[in-house]
VMD Tcl script that builds the backbone (N, CA, C; Angstrom):
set m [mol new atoms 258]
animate dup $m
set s [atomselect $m all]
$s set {name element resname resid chain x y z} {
  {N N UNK 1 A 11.343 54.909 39.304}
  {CA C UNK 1 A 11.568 53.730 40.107}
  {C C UNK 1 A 10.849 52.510 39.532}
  {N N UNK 2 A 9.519 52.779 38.459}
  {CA C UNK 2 A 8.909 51.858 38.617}
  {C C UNK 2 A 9.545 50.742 36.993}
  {N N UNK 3 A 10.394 52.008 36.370}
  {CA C UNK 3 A 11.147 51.036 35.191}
  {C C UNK 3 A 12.290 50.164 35.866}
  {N N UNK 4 A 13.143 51.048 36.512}
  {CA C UNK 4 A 14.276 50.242 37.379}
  {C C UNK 4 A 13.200 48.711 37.763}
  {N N UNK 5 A 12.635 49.031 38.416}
  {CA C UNK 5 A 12.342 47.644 38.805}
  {C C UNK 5 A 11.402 46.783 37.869}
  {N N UNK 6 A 10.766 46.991 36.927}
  {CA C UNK 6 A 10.492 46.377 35.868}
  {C C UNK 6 A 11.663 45.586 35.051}
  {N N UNK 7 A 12.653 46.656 34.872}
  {CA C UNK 7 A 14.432 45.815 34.173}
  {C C UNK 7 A 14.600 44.708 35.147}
  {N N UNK 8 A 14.270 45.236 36.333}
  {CA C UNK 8 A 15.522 43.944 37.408}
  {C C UNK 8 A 14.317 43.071 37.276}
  {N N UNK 9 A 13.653 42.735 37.627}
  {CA C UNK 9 A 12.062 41.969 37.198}
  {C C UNK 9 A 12.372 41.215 36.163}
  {N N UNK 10 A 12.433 41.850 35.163}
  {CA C UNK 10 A 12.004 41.141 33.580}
  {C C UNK 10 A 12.772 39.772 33.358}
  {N N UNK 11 A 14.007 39.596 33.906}
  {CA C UNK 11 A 14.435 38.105 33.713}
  {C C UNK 11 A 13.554 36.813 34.382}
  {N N UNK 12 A 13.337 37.132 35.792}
  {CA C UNK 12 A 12.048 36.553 37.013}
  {C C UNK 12 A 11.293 36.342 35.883}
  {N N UNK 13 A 10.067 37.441 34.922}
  {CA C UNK 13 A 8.932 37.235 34.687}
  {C C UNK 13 A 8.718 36.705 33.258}
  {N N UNK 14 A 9.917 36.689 32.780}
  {CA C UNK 14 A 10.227 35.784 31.600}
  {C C UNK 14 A 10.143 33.962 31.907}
  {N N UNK 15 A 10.252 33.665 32.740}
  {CA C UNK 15 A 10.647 32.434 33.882}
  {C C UNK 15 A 9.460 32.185 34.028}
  {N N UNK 16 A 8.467 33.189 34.481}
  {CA C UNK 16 A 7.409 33.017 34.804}
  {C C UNK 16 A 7.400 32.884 36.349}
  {N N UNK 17 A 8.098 33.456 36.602}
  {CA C UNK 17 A 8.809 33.962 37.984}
  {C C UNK 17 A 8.067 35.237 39.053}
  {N N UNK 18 A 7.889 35.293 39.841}
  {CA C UNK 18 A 7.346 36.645 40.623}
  {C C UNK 18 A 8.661 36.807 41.216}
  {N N UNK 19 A 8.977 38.457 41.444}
  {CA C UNK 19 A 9.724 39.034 42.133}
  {C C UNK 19 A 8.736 40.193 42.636}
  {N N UNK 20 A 9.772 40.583 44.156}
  {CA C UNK 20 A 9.105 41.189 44.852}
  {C C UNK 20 A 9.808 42.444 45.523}
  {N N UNK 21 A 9.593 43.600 45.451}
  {CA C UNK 21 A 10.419 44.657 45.836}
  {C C UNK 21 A 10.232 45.504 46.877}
  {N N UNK 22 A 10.375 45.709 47.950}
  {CA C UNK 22 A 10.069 46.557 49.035}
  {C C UNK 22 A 10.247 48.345 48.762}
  {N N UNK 23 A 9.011 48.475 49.305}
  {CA C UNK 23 A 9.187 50.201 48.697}
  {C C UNK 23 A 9.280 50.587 50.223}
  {N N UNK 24 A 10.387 51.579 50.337}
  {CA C UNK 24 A 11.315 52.296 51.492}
  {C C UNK 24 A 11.166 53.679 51.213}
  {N N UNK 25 A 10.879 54.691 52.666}
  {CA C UNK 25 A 11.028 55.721 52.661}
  {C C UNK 25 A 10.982 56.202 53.919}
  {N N UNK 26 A 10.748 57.395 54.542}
  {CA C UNK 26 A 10.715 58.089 55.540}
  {C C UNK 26 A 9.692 59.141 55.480}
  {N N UNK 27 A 9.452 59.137 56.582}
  {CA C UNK 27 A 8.669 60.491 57.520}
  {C C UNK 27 A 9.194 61.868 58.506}
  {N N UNK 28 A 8.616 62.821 56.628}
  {CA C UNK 28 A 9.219 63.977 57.471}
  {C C UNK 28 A 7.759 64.611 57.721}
  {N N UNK 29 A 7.850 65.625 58.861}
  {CA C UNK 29 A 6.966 66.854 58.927}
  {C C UNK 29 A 5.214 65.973 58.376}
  {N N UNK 30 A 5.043 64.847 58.697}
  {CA C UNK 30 A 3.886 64.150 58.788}
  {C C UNK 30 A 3.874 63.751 57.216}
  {N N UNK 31 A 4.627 63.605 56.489}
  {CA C UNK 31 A 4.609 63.433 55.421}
  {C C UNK 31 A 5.622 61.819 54.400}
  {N N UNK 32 A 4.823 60.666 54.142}
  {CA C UNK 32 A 5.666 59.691 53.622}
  {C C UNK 32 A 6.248 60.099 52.540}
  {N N UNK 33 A 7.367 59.685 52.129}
  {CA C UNK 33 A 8.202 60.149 50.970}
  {C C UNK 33 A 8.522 58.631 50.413}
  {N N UNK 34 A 8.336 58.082 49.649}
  {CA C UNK 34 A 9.070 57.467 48.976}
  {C C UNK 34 A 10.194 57.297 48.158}
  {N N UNK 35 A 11.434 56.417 49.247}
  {CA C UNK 35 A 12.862 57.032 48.319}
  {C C UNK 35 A 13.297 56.043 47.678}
  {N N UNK 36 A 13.229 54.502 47.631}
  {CA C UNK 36 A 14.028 53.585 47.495}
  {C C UNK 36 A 13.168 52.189 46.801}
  {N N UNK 37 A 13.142 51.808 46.151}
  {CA C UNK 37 A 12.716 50.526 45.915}
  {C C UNK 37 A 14.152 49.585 46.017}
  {N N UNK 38 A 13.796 48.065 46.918}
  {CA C UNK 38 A 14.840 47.549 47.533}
  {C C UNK 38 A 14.005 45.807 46.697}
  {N N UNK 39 A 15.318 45.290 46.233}
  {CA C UNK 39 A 14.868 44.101 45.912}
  {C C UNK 39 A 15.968 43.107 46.075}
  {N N UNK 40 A 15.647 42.698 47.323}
  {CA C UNK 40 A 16.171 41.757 48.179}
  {C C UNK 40 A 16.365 40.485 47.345}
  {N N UNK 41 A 17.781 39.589 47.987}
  {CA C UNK 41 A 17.706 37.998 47.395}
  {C C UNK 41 A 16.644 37.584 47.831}
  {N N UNK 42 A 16.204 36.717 46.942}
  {CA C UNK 42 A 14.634 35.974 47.139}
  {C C UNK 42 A 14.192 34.759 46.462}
  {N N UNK 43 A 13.887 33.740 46.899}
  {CA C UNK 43 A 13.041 32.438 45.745}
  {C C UNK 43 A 11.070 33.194 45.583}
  {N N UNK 44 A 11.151 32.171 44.454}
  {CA C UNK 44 A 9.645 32.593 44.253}
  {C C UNK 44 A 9.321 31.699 42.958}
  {N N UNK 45 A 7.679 31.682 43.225}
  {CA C UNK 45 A 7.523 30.710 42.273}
  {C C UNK 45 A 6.346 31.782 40.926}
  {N N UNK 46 A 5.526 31.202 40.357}
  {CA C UNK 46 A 4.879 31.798 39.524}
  {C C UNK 46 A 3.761 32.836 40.346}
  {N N UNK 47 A 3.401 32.852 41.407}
  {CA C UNK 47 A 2.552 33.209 42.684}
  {C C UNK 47 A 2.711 33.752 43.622}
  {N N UNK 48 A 4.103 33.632 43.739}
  {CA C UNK 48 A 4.859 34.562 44.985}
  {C C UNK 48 A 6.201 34.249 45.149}
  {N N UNK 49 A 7.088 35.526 46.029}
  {CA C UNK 49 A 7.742 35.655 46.424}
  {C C UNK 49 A 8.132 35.597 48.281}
  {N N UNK 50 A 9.785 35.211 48.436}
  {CA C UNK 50 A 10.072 35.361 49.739}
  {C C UNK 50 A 11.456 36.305 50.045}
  {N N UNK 51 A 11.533 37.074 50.554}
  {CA C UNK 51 A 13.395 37.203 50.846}
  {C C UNK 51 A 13.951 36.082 51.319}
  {N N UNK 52 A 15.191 35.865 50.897}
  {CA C UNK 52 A 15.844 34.515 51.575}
  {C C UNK 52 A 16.592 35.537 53.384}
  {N N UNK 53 A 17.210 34.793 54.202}
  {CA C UNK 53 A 17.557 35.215 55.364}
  {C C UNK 53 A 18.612 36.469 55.042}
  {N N UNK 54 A 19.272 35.960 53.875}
  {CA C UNK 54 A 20.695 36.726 53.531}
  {C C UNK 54 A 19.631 38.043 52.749}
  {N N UNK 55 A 18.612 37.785 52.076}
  {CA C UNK 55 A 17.753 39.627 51.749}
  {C C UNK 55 A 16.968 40.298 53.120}
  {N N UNK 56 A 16.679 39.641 53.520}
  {CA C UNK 56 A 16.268 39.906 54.704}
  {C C UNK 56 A 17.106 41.096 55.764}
  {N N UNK 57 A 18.439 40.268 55.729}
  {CA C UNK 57 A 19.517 41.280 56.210}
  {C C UNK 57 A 20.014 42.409 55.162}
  {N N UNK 58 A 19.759 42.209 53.710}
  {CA C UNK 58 A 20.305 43.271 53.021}
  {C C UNK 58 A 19.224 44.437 53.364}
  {N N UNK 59 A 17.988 44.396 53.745}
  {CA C UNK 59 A 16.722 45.146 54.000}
  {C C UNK 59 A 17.200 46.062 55.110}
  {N N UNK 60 A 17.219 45.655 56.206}
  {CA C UNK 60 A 17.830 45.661 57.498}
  {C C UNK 60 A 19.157 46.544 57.453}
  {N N UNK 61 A 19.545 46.339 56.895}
  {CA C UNK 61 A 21.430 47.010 56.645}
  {C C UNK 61 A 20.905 48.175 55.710}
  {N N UNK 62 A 20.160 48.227 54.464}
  {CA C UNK 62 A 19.957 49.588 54.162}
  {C C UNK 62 A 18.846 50.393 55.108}
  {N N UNK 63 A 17.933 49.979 55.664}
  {CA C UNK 63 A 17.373 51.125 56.422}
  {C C UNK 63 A 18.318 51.558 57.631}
  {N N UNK 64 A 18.911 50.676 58.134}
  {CA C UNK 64 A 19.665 51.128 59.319}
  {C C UNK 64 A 20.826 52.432 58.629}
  {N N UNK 65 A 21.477 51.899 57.419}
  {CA C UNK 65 A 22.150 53.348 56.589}
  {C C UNK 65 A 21.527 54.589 56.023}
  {N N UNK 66 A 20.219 54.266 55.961}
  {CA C UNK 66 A 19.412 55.453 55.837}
  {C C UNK 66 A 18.613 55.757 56.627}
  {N N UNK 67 A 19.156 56.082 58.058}
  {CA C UNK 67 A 18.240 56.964 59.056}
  {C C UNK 67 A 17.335 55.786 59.189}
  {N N UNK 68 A 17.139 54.605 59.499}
  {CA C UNK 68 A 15.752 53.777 59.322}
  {C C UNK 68 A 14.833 53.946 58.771}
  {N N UNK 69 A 15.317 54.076 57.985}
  {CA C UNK 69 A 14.286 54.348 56.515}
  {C C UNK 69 A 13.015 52.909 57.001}
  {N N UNK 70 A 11.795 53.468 56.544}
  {CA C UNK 70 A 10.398 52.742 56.933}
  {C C UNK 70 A 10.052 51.734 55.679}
  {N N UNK 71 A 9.704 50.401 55.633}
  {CA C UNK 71 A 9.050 49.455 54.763}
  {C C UNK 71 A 7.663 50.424 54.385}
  {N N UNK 72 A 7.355 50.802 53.276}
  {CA C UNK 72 A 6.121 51.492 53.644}
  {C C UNK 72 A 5.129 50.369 52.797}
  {N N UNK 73 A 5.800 49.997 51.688}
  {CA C UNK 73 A 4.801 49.175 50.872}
  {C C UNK 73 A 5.641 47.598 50.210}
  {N N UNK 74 A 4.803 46.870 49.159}
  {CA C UNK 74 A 5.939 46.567 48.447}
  {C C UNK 74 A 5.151 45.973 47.036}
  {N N UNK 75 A 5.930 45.911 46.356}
  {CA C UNK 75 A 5.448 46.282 44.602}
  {C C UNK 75 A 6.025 44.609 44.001}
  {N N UNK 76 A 5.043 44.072 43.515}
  {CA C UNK 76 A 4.991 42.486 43.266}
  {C C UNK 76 A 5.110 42.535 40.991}
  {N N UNK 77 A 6.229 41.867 40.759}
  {CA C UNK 77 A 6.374 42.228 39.097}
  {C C UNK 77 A 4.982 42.075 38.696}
  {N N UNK 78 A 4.521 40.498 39.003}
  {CA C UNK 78 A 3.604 40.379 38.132}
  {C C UNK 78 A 2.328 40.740 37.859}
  {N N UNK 79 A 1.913 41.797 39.330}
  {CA C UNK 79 A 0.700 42.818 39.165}
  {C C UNK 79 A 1.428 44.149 38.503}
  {N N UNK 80 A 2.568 44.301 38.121}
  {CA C UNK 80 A 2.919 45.473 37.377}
  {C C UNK 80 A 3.582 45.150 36.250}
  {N N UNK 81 A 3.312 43.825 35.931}
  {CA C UNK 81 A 3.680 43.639 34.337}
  {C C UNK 81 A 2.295 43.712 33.711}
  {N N UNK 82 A 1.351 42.775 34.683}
  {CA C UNK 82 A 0.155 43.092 34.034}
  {C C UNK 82 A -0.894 44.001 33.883}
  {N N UNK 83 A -0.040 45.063 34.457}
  {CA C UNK 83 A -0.523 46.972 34.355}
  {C C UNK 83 A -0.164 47.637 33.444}
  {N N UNK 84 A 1.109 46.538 33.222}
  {CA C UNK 84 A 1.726 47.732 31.760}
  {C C UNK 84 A 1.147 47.341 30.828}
  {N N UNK 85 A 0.590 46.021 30.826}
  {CA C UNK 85 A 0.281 45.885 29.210}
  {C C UNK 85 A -1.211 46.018 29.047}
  {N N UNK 86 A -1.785 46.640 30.065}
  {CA C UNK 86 A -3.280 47.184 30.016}
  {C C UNK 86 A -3.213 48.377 29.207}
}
mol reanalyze $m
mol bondsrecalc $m
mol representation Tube
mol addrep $m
C-alpha cells in the first residue's frame, strides 16, 4: 500500500505539493485491520493538505460500500518521502 501511494503522490511532491491519504479499515474480533488507503480529491500546498467537498464524499461512499469501513489513520507524502530517502 505504501508504494501505491507513493506513485499517486509522486506528481504532488515533485510540485512540491503535499498529498494526503486516509488509511481505512475495520474491526474484527477486537482487532484493526488495515485494508484500504483512500486518496481523496484535494488542494494542498507545500505544508498541507485538504479533501475538497466532492473527496470528502468519495470517503463517505467507500466506507458506506465497505461495511463502514473506519478512518483509522492517515499517511501525509511528504513525511513518507522523507522516510524513504533516510
Amino acid at each position: 500500500m505504501v508504494e501505491h501511494f507513493l506513485r499517486a503522490a509522486s506528481e504532488n511532491s515533485a510540485k512540491g505539493k503535499e498529498t494526503c491519504g486516509l488509511l481505512v479499515g475495520r474491526l474484527t474480533a477486537e482487532t484493526l485491520t488495515l485494508t484500504a488507503v483512500i486518496i481523496p480529491k484535494q488542494g494542498g500546498d507545500k505544508d498541507s493538505c485538504q479533501p475538497t467537498d466532492e473527496g470528502e464524499s468519495e470517503v463517505f461512499q467507500y466506507q458506506v460500500r465497505h461495511n463502514n469501513a473506519w478512518t483509522l489513520d492517515y499517511c501525509a507524502s511528504q513525511r513518507l518521502f522523507g522516510a524513504a530517502r533516510v
